[in-house]
Each structure stands twice: as C-alpha cells, then as structure tokens.
N, C-alpha and C positions, 0 to 999 in steps of 0.2 A: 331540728327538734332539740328544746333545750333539756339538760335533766328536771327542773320542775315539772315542765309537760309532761316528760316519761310517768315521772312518778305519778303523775296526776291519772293520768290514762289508766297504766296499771293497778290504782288503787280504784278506778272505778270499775275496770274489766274486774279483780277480784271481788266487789260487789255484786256486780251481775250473776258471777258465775255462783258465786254463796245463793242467793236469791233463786236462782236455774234451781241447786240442788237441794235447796229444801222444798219449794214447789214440787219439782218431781219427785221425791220421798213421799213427800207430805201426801199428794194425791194419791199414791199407792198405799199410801199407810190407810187411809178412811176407804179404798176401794170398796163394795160390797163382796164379800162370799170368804171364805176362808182356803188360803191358800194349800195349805195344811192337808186339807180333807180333801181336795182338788187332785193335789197331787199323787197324793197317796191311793187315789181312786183309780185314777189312769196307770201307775204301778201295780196295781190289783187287777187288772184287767174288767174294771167298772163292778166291783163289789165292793160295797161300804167298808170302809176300815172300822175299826173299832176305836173307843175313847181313848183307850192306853196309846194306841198307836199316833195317833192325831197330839195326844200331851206330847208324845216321845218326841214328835217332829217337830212341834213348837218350838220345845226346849232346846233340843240338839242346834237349831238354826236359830236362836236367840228370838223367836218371834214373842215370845213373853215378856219380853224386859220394856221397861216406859220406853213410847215415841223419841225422845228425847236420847237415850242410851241407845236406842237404834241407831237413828240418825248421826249422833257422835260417829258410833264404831264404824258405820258406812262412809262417810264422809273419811276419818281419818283413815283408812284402809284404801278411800280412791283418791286419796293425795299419791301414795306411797304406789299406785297402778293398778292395785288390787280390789277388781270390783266385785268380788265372792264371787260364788257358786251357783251355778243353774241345778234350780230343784227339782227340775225334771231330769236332768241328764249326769247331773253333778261335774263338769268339766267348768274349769274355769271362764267365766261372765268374760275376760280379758280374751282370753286364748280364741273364744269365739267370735267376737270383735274384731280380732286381727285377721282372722282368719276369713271373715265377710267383707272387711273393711276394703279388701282392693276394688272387687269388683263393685263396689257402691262407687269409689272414685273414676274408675274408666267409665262409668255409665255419666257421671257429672262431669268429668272434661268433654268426653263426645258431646253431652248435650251441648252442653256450652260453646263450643267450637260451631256443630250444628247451628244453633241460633245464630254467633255471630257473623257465618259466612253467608247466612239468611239476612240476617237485618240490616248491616252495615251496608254491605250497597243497593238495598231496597231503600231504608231510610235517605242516602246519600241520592240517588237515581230520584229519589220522589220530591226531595227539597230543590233539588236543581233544576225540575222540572214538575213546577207547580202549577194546577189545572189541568193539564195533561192527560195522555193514559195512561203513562207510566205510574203518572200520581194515584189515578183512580185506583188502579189494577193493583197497587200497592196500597194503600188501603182500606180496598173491599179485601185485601190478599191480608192482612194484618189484623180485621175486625171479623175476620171470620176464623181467625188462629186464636184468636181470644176468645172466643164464644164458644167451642167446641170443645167438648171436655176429654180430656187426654186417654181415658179408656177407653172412649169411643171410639177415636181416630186408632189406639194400640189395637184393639180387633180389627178393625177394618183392612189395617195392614198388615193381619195376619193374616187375613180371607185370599185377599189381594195378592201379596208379595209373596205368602209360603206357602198355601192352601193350593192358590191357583197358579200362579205363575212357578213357584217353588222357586223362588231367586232366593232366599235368605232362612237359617233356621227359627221354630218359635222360639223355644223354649231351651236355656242353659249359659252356660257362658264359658265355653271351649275355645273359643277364638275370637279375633276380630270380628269375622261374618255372624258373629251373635248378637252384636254392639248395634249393627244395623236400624233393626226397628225401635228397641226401646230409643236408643238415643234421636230419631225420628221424629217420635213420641214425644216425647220429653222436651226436644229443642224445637220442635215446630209452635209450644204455645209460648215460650221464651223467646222466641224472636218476632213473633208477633207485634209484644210488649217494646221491645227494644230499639225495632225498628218504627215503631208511632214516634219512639220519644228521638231518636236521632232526627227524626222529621223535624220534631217541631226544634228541635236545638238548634240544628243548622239553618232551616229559614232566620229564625232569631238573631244567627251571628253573619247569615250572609246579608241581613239590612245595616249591618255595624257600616261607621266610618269609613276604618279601615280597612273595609272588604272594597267599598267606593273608590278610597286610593289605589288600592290594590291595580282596580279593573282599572282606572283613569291611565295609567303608565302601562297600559298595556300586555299586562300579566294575562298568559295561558287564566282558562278557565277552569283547566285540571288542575294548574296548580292552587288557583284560588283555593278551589276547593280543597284540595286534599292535604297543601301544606300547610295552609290559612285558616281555613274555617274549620277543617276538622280538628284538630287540637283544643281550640276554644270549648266547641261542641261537646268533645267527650266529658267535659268535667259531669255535669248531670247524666251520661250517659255509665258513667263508673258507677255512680250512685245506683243506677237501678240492675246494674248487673251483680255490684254485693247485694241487693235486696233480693236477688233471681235467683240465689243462692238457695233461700228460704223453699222458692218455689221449687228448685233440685231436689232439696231432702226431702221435703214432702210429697212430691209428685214421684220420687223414686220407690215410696212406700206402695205408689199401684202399682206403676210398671213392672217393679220387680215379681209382681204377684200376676197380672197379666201376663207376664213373659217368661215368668219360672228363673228368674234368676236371684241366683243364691250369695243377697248381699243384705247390707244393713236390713232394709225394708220388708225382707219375707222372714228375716231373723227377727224381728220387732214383733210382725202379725202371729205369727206363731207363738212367739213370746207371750204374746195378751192373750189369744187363745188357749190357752198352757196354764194361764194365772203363773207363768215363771216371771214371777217380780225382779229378782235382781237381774236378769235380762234386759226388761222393759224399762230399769231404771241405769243400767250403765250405758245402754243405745241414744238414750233418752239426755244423759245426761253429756255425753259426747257430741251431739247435733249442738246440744247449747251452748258448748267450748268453742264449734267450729262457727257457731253463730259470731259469738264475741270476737272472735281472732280474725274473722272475715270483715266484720263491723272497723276493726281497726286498722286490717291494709286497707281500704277504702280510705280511710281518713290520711292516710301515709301516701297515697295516690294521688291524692287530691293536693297535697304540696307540693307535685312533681309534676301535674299538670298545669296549676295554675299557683304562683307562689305567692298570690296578695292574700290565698287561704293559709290560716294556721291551724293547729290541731284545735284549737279553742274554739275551730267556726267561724273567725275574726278574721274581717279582708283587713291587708295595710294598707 
C-alpha cells in the first residue's frame, strides 16, 4: 500500500464516518416525542412533570440550542471519547459502552467461529462432490439456515437444549456455557450464507487450468483442493464474511434480548425504550466505526490473498 492509497482510504473512511454521525444525530434530533418529559416521567414514577421542570431539563442538557450547535458539541466531545450522559441513569454513554462492549464481541467471535467450522467444510465437502448427497444434504442444510429466522431457531433451543434437556444456561453471560446457544443462533444463519458461496467459489476455481495441471501430474486431491483451490476461493469468501459482520451486529440486537444477555444489543433496546438518546446515539454511532474499519481490513485482505487486487479494486 502506497501512502497515496492510505491517504486515499483514510480520507474517504473519515467521510463515511462524518456521514454515519450526522445520520444518526440527525434521525434522533426529528425523532417524535420529547425526551425531556419522557424521562423525567419515569424519574417521577409516571406522574406528569411540570413545565418548569421539562424547560429545566432542556436547558441543563443543552436540548434547546439549534440542531447544528448540538451536533457540533456532540461530534466534538466523541472525537475526544466522550459520548455524554445517559438521561435516564446519568453515568457516562462511554463507561457503559465499555462495560457492554466485551460481551457483544465474544458473542461475535463465537458466532463467527461457529459459522466458519459450519461452512468451510460443508461448502468444501459439497464443491468436491457435486450431485451428490453430500451436495444435496448441504444445500437443503444451507437453504434452510437461510430461511429460518434466528429468534426462532434462539427459542427452540432454549425448549430443547435448557428447558428439557438442561445442557446449557438461558439467560446471562457468566461463563463460556452461556456463549452456547446465542452463538448457535447467530452462527447457524452465517454459515448458511457462507457455505453457498464457498460452493460456488470453489466449483469456479476447481474448473480453472491450473487445477487441470495440477490433477494431470498427479497431485493428491486433498491437496488440490485444500492448498490449490482454496486460496484462490477465499478471495470472494473474505468479502462476504466482512459483510457478515453487518448481519453479527444486527442479529446480536435479538439474541441478546432472547437470551438476556447484557451487551451492546439489549443496551441499545432499552435505550430506545428509555428515549435515552445519547445511548442510542453512541452505540449507534460505534457499530458504524466498526462497520468502516471492517470494510477496510477486508480490502487489506484481499492484497494478501490475491495480489493482481489493489486497494483501488484494480487487478494488475
């Protein structure tokens, strides 16, 4: 990567990320209902507040001042890590982020992990044996991982796995054995996906040439495959697992609520239910940091598997 590139990259990842944060501002600034009176209802124990009180909160949390003067002082305050105050609880928007933020990533390595020990050798196992029932049973086993919607399958295998069987707990995240079903969940419709497209990649590159020469001089067929073809293969395969990403953060906003675990996703839902806005807008605006940063080892990836790509998208 040359420095042009860098700078290039970088000045369009700081576009996105400008664009992320005023979108998510923007949308909570026109939200319907007033925060204000929201809040301060639920602190009353559901008795109206008064006018005085509703001005007082306004002002004290700057909610009076133009969109624009908002926006500024929010913006420059989460350059510097500081995403203000939860108005339900008043504890730092940051402090609670950090404090949710693990268990949101062990639940997205597990999944990830899950799906990839799922897909890679179903995908691998179905291209090498095309027609089949290995093939079949692999993608009626991948078109039904797709189809089935992840809160469904999360009850089922609570009925199943803790209800009846009691192998694993529902709800929390105390240990490893709580990782079980959400990440199940999660990565069973992630390698669905992943394992169609390793199919179709590797039939793709096991018609190539050089797969021909390969097999002609008499190369193992595990090697074919596994030192030969799948290298070529993963380049499109990298692509859909940073895009799988998307599907983690979002699909982790049910799970965590199916399964009671206390990370990003049941801090966000509570947060809307709350109308605690600077919540919903620094959770908000950190899934689309991790969007952009993801988007870009992807692209860092993709020189290291294949080097005719540059970052510009450009084969040599």
């Amino acid at each position: 990567m040359t420095g042009a590139e860098l700078c290039k990259r970088l000045l369009t990842m700081a576009i996105v990320l400008l664009g992320v944060s005023l979108l998510t501002y923007g949308l909570i600034f026109v939200t319907p209902g007033d925060p204000a009176r929201t809040i301060l209802t639920q602190q009353m124990g559901g008795q109206a507040p008064s006018q005085d009180a509703v001005d007082q909160f306004r002002a004290d949390n700057g909610l009076d001042d133009p969109f624009i003067v908002q926006y500024a002082r929010w913006m420059g305050n989460a350059v510097q890590g500081d995403l203000g105050q939860s108005y339900y609880s008043d504890r730092s928007v940051s402090d609670m982020i950090v404090q949710r933020l693990p268990n949101t990533i062990a639940l997205a390595v597990a999944s990830m992990v899950v799906a990839l020990v799922i897909a890679l050798p179903a995908g691998i196992a179905s291209a090498s044996n095309p027609g089949s029932r290995t093939d079949y049973a692999a993608q009626i086993g991948s078109l039904m991982g797709v189809s089935m919607p992840n809160f469904w399958l999360g009850y089922l295998l609570i009925i199943v796995c803790a209800l009846r069987l009691n192998l694993f707990p529902v709800a929390g995240a105390a240990g490893p054995k709580y990782l079980v079903l959400p990440s199940l969940t999660l990565g069973s419709g992630m390698a669905a996906v992943i394992a169609r497209l390793v199919r179709t990649a590797m039939l793709d590159v096991l018609d190539d040439a050089y797969i021909q020469a390969a097999r002609s001089k008499g190369l193992r067929e595990r090697i074919i495959v596994y030192k030969h073809a799948l290298r070529n293969a993963l380049v499109p395969v990298v692509t859909i697992i940073g895009l799988q990403l998307s599907y983690v953060l979002n699909g982790a906003v049910v799970i965590e609520v199916v399964f009671q675990r206390p990370g990003l996703g049941t801090l966000l839902v509570d947060a809307i239910f709350a109308r605690d806005y600077p919540v919903v807008q620094g959770v908000t605006l950190l899934i689309g940091v991790i969007f952009v940063l993801v988007n870009f080892a992807v692209d860092l990836m993709y020189s290291r598997l294949d080097p005719r790509i540059d970052l510009g998208g450009e084969h040599t």
